[in-house]
C-alpha positions as CSV (number, residue, x, y, z in Angstrom):
1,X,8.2,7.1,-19.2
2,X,9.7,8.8,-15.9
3,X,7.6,10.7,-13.7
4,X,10.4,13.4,-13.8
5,X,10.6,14.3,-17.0
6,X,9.1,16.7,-19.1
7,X,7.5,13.8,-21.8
8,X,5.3,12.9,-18.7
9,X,4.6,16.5,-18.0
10,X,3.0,16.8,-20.9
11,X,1.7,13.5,-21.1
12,X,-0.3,13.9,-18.0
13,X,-1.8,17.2,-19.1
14,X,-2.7,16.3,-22.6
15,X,-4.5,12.9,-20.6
16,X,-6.3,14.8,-17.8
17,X,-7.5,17.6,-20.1
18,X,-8.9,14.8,-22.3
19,X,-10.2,12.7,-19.6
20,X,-12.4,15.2,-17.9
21,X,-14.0,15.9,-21.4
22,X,-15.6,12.4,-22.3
23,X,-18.2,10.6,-21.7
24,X,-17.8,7.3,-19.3
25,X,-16.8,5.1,-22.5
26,X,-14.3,7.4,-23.5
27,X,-12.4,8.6,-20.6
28,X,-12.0,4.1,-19.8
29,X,-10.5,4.0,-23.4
30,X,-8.6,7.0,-23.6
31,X,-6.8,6.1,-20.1
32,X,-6.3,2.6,-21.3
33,X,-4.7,4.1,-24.7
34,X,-2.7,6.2,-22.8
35,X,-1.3,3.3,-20.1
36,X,-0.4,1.4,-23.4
37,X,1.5,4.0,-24.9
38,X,3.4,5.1,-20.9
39,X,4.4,1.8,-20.8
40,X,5.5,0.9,-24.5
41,X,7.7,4.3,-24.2
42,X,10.2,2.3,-21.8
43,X,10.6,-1.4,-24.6
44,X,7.3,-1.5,-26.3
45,X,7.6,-5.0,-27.0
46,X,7.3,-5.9,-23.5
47,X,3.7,-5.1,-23.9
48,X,3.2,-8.5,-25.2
49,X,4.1,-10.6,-22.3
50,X,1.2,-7.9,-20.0
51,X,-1.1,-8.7,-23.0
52,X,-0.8,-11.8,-22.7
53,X,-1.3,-12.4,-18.6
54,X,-3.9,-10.3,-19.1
55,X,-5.9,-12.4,-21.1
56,X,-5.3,-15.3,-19.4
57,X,-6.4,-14.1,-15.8
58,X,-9.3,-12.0,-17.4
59,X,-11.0,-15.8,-18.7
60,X,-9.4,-17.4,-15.7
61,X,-11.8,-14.9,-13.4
62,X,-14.7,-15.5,-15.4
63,X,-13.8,-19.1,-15.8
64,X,-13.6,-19.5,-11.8
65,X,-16.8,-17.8,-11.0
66,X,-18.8,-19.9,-13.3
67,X,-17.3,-23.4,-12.2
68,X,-19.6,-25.1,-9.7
69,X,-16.7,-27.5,-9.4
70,X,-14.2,-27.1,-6.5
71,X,-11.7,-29.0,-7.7
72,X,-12.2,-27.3,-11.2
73,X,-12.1,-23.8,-9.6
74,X,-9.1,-24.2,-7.6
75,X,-7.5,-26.2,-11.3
76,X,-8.3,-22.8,-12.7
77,X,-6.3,-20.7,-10.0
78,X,-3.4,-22.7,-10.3
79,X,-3.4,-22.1,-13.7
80,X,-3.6,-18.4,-13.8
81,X,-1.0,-18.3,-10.8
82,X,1.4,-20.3,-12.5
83,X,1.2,-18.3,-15.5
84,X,1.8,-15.1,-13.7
85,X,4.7,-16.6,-11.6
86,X,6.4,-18.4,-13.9
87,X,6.6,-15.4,-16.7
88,X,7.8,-13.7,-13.3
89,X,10.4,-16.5,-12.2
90,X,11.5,-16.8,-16.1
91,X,12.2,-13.0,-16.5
92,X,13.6,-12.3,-13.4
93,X,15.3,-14.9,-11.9
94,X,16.2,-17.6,-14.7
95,X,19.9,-15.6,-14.7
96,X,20.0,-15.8,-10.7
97,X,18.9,-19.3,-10.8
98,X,21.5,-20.3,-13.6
99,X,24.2,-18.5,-12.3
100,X,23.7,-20.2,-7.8
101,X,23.4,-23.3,-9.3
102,X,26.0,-23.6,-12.0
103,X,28.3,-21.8,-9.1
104,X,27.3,-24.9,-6.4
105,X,27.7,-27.2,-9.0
106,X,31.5,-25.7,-10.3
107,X,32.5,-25.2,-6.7
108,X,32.0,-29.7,-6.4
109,X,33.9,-29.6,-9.9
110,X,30.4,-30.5,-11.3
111,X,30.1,-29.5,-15.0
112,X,27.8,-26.6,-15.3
113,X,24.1,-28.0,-16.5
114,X,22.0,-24.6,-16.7
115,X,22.9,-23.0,-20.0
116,X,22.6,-18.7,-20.5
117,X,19.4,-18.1,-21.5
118,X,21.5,-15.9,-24.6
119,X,22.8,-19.8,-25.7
120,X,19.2,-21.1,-26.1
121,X,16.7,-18.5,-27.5
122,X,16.7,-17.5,-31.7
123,X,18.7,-14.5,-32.2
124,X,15.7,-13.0,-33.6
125,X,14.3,-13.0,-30.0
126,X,17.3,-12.2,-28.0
127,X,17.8,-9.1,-29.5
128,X,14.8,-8.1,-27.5
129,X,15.0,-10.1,-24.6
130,X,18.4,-10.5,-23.9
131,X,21.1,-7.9,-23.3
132,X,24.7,-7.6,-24.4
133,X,25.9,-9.5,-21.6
134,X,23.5,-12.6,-22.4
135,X,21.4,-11.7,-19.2
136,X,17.7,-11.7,-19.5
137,X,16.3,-8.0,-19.8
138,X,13.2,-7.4,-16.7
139,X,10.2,-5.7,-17.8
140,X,10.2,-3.0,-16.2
141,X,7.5,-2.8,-13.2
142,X,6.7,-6.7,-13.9
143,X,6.5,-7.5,-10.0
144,X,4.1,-4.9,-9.3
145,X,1.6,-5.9,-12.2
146,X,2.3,-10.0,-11.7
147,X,1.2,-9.0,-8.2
148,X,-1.7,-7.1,-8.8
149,X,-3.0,-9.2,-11.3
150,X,-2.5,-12.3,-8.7
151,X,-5.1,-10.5,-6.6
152,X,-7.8,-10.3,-9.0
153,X,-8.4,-14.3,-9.4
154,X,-7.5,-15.0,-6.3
155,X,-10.2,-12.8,-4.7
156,X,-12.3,-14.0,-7.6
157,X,-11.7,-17.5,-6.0
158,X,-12.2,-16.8,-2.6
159,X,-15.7,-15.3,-3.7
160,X,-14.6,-11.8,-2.8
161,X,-15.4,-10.2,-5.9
162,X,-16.9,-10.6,-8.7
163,X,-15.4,-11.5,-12.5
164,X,-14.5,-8.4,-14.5
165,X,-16.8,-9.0,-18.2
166,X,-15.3,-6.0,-19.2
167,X,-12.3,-6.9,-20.9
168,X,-11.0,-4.0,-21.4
169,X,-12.0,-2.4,-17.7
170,X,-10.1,-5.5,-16.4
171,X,-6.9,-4.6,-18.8
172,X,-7.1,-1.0,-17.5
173,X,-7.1,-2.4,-13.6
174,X,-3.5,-4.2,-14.3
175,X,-2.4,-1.3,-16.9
176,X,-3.6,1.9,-15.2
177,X,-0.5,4.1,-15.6
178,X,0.1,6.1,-12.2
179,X,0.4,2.8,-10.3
180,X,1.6,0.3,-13.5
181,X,5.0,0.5,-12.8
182,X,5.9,0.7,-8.9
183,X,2.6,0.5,-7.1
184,X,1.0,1.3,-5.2
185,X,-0.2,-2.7,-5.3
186,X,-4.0,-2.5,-5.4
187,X,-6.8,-5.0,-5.0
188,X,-9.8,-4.9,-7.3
189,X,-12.0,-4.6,-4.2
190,X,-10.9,-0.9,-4.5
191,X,-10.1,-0.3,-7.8
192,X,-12.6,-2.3,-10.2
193,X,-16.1,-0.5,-9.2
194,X,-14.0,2.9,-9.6
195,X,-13.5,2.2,-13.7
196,X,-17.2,1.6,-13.9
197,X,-17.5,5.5,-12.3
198,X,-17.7,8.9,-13.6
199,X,-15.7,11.4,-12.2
200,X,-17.5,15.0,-12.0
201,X,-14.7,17.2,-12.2
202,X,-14.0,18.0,-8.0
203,X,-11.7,21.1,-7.4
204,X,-11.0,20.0,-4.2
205,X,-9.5,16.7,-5.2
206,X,-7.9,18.5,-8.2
207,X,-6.1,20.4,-5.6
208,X,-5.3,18.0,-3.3
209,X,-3.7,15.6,-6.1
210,X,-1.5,18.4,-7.5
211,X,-0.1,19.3,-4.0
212,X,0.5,15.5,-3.3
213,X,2.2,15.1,-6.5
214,X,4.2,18.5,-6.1
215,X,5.7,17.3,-3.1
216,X,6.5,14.1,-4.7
217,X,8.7,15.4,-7.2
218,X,10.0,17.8,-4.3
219,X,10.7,14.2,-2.2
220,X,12.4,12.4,-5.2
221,X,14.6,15.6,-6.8
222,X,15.4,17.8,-4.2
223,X,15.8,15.1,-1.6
224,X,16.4,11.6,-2.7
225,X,18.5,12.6,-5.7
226,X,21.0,14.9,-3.4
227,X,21.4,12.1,-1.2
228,X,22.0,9.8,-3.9
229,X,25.1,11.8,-4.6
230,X,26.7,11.3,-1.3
231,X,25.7,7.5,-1.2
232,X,27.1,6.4,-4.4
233,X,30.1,8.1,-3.4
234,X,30.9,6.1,-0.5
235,X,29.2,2.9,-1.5
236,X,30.2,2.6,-4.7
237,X,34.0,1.9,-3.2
238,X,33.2,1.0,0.1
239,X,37.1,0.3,0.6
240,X,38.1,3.6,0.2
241,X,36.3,4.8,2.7
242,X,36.6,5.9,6.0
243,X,34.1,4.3,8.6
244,X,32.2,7.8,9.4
245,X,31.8,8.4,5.5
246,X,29.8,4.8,5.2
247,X,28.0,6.0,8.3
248,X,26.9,9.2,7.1
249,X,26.1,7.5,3.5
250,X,23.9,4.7,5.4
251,X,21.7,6.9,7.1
252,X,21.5,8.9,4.0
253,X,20.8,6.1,2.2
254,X,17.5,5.4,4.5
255,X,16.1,8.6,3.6
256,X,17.2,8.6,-0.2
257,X,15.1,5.4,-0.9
258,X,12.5,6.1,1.3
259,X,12.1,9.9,-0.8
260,X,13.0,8.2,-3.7
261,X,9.6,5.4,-3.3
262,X,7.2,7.8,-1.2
263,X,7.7,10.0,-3.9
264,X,6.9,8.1,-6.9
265,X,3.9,6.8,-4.5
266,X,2.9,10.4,-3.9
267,X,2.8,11.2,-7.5
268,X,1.3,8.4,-8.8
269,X,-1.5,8.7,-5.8
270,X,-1.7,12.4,-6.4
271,X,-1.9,11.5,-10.2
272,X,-4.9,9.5,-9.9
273,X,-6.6,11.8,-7.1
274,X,-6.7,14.6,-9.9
275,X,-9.0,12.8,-12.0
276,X,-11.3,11.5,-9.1
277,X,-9.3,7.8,-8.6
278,X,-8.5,7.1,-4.7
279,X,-5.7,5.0,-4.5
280,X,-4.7,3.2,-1.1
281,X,-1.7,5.1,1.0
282,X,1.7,3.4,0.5
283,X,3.9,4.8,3.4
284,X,2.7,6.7,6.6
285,X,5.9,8.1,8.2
286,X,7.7,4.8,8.5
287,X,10.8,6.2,10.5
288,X,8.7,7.0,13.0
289,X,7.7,3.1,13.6
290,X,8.8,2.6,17.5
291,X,9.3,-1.5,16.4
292,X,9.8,-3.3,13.4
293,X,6.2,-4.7,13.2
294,X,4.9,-0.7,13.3
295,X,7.4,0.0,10.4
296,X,6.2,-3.0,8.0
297,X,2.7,-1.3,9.2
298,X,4.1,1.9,7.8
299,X,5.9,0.8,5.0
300,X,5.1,-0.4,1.2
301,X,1.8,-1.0,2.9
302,X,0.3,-2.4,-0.6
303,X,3.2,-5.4,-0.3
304,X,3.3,-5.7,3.0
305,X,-0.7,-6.1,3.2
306,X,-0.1,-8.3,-0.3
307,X,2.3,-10.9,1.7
308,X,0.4,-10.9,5.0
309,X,-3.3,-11.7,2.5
310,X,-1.7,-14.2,0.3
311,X,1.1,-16.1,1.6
312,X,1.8,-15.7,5.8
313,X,-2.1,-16.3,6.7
314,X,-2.2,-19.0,4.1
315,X,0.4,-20.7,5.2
316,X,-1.1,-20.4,8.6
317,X,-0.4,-16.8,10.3
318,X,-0.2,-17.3,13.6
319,X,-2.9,-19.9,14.4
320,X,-1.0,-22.9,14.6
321,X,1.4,-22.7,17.4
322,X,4.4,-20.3,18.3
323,X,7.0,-22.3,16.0
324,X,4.8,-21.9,12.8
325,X,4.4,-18.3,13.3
326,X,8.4,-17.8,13.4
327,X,8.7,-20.0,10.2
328,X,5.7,-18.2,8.4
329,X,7.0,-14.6,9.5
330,X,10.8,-15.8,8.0
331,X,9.5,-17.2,4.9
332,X,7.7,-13.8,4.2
333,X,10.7,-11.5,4.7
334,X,12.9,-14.0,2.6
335,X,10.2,-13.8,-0.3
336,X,10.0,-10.3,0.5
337,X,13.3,-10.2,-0.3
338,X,13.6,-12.3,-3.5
339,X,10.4,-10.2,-4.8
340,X,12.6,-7.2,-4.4
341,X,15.9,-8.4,-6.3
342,X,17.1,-11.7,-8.0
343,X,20.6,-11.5,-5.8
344,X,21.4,-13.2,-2.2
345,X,21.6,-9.6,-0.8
346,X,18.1,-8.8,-1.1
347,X,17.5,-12.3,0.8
348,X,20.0,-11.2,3.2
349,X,18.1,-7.9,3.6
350,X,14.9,-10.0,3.7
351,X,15.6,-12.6,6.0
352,X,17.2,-10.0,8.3
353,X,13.6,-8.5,8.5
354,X,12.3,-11.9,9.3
355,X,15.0,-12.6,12.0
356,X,14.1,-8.6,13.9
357,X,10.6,-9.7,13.8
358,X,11.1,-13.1,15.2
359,X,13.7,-11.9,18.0
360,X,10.7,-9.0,18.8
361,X,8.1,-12.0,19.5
362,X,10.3,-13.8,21.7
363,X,11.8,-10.6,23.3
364,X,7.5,-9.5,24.1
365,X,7.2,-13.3,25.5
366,X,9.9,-13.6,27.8
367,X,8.8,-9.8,28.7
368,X,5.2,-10.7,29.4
369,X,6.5,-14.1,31.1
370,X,8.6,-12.0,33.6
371,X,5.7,-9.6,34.1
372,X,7.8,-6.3,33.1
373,X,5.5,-4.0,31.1
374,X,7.8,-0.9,28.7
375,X,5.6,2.1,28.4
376,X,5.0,2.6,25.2
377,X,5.4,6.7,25.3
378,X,7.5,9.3,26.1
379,X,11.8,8.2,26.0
380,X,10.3,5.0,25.7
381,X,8.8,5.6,22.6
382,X,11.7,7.8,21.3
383,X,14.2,4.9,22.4
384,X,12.5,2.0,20.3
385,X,12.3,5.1,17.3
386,X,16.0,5.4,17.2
387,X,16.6,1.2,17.6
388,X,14.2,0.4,15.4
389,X,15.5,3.1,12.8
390,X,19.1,1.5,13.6
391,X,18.4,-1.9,12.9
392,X,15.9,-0.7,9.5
393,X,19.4,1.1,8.7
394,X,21.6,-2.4,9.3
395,X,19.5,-3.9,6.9
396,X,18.9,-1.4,4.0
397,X,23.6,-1.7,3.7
398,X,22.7,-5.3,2.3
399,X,19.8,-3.7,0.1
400,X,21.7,-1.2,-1.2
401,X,25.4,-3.4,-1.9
402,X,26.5,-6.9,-2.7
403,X,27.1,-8.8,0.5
404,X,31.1,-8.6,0.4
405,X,30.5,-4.8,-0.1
406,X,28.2,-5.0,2.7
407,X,30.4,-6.4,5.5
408,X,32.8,-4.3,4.5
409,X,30.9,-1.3,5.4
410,X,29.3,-2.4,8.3
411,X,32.8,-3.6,9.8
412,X,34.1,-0.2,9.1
413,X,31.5,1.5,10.2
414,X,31.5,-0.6,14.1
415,X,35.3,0.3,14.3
416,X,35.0,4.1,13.1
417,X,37.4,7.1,14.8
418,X,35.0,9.8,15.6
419,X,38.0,12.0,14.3
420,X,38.0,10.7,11.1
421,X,37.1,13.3,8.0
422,X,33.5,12.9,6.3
423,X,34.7,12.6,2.5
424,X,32.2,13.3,0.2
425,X,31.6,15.3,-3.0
426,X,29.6,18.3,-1.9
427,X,31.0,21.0,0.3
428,X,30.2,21.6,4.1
429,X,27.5,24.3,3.4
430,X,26.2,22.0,0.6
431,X,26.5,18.8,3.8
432,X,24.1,20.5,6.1
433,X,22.1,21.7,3.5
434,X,21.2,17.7,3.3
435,X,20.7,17.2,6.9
436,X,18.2,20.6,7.2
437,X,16.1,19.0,4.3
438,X,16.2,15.3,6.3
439,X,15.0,17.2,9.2
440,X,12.4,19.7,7.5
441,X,10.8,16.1,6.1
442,X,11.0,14.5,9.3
443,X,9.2,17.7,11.2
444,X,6.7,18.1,7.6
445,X,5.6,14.5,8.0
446,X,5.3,14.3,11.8
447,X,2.7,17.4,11.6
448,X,1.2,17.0,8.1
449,X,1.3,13.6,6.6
450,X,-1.1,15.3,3.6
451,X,-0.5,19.1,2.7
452,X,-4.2,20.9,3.4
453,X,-5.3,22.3,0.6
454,X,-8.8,23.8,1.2
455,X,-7.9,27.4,1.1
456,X,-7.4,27.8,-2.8
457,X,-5.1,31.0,-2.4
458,X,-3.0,28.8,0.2
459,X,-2.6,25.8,-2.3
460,X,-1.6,28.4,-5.0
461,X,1.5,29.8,-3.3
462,X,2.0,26.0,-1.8
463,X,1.9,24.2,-5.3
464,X,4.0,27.2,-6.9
465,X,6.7,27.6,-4.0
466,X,6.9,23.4,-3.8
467,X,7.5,24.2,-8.3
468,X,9.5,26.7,-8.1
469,X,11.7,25.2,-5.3
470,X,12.0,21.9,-6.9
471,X,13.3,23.6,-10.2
472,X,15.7,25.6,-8.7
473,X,17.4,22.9,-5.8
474,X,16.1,19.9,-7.6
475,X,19.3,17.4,-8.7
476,X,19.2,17.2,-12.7
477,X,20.2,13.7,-13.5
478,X,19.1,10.5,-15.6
479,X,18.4,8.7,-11.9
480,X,15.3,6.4,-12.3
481,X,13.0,5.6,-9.2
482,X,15.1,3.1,-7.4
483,X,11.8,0.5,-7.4
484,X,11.8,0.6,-11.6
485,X,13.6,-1.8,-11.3
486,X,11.7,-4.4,-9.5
């Protein structure tokens, strides 16, 4: 079910209403009825394969905090982690594994030894799993949830929190609808002890929740979904394009995906603040990061955070020497990457990441070695905005398009004419009125990064204009949040 469509409109309403009139036991079964049947609405038999690593991580938590055994204990976590990655690794990258290594093998004239997935399944189970084209179909959101769900027994393990007995509270913490299907990521630190809560019904956070998610739907329709008309244009024929077009379309493309996953974060944030749920902040004005360690602090902060908990400080941060701290900080971003997409572009993209960061902690040695000290403030400040944003920019081409694609446009772009026309489907008028609404989020999030909402007649003609202008300059189209996907 998409956040901007009318079935969800009235699928939150009919929820909330419910929610806030039952008792503890029924507002926990009631919201885990109702993440069942948002996520069934998109393949319902993909329910199965949640069920299913559900159950396994709920008696794995239980299973861990009962075992007096190390050995035992961390037997269990490997268990429960393999489970989760490998129905990860099987529906999302079995096709990208087949296809890189039957490619290697052809390009050696080595018969191909990974089969289609299509070739080796019953047809009674492709139908479901499998598309037309023999490639394996991703349950939707199946990153986030495998993610989230990693956290539980892991923190289990590490003694941070305790086992969920509540089956079904522990269901609802992987399932909860708002954040099931692109995040944020949350840890059960902050979300377990909330289930076990009852809400009064709060005005306050009422309001605050239905501006956030206002503006999120504002973010995604008005903003990201314009955009997105003006960067499929140019990028979806790269050749044809002149190299100010691609230029235009990249830096639209930065703010499209950034509106586009801010504002399914807001309303899924906003979503859960209505009925008394905090979730954690996923974005805090990342183009305004002055390096690219302040825009991974800025950005996705539930993966970012996930990565940095879980794989860079256990592989060993920073703590054992300069050379292991480069390697750990490039074999994040090229996870990073391969967590976002089963394609060498979105290692490309990752391990571009990993290379800024790595050039940033040499660049700050040499600087300190030398003794020269760059204030951080002022045209400083404004100087490492527009690099950082620059390079961020670079990286989101080989996001967005396959590598060849990619080159393409970022040669064109580095040999651009200046005079060259700006081809694109909407009209001058229609051109600026893009770059005002860049700028009018820019100046919106710079001042207020949360819309105040204490003066009820104020959030009333805030929450109604935000409606009404959504409506009216909102792009109508079938475009899903870009992070569906992953």
């Amino acid at each position: 079910m998409h956040f901007h469509s009318i079935q969800f409109f009235l699928f939150f309403i009919v929820v909330t209403l419910a929610y806030f009139s039952l008792s503890w036991k029924g507002r926990w079964i009631l919201l885990l009825t109702a993440s069942c049947y948002f996520y069934m609405v998109f393949k319902p038999v993909f329910i199965l394969i949640l069920f299913a690593t559900i159950v396994i991580d709920y008696y794995a938590g239980i299973w861990i905090a009962q075992s007096k055994n190390f050995k035992q204990k961390k037997l269990l976590l490997i268990i429960s982690l393999i489970s989760n990655i490998g129905i990860l690794a099987f529906f999302k990258y079995y096709d990208f594994l087949e296809h890189s290594i039957n490619h290697i093998l052809n390009t050696v004239h080595i018969r191909s030894v990974i089969p289609p997935l299509g070739g080796l399944i019953p047809h009674q189970i492709a139908d479901w799993m499998v598309n037309g084209a023999g490639k394996v179909i991703l349950p939707i959101g199946l990153s986030f949830h495998t993610f989230q769900a990693m956290s539980y027994t892991i923190e289990v393990y590490r003694g941070n929190q305790e086992p969920e007995r509540n089956f079904g509270i522990y269901a609802l913490y992987v399932m909860f609808y708002p954040q099931l299907v692109a995040g944020p990521i949350e840890r059960p630190q902050n979300m377990l002890y909330q289930f076990h809560t009852y809400f009064k019904y709060d005005f306050e956070q009422v309001k605050s929740g239905l501006m956030q998610m206002a503006f999120g739907f504002f973010k995604k329709m008005v903003i990201a979904d314009r955009l997105s008309v003006v960067v499929g244009y140019a990028y979806d024929a790269p050749g044809e394009q002149n190299g100010l077009t691609l230029l235009v379309a990249t830096l639209f493309y930065s703010f499209q995906i950034y509106c586009d996953f801010s504002g399914y974060s807001d309303i899924a944030i906003g979503a859960a603040r209505v009925m008394g749920f905090t979730l954690m902040d996923n974005f805090r004005s990342p183009y305004e990061s002055a390096s690219i360690s302040e825009f991974w602090g800025r950005w996705h902060i539930s993966l970012s955070t996930w990565f940095r908990d879980y794989l860079y400080i256990p592989l060993g941060g920073n703590r054992k020497g300069e050379l292991n701290k480069y390697r750990n900080q490039l074999i994040v971003f090229l996870v990073s990457g391969l967590w976002h997409g089963a394609s060498w572009h979105f290692v490309v993209w990752g391990g571009l990441h990993g290379v800024y960061q790595v050039t940033a902690s040499l660049r700050d040695k040499w600087l300190k070695k030398v003794g020269v000290v760059i204030p951080k403030h002022g045209i400083f400040r404004l100087g490492g905005i527009l690099i950082t944003f620059g390079l961020v920019s670079i990286a989101w081409v080989f996001f967005r398009n396959s590598i060849g694609n990619s080159m393409i446009i970022l040669k064109k772009i580095a040999t651009l004419s200046w005079l060259d026309p700006i081809k694109t489907p909407f009209n001058q008028m229609e051109m600026w009125f893009c770059v005002f609404l860049i700028l009018f989020l820019l100046v919106k999030e710079h001042f207020a990064q949360k819309i105040q909402t204490r003066n009820t007649a104020l959030f009333f003609l805030l929450f109604i204009s935000t409606a009404f202008l959504t409506y009216f300059l909102g792009v109508v189209n079938k475009n899903q949040f870009i992070y569906f996907q992953f």
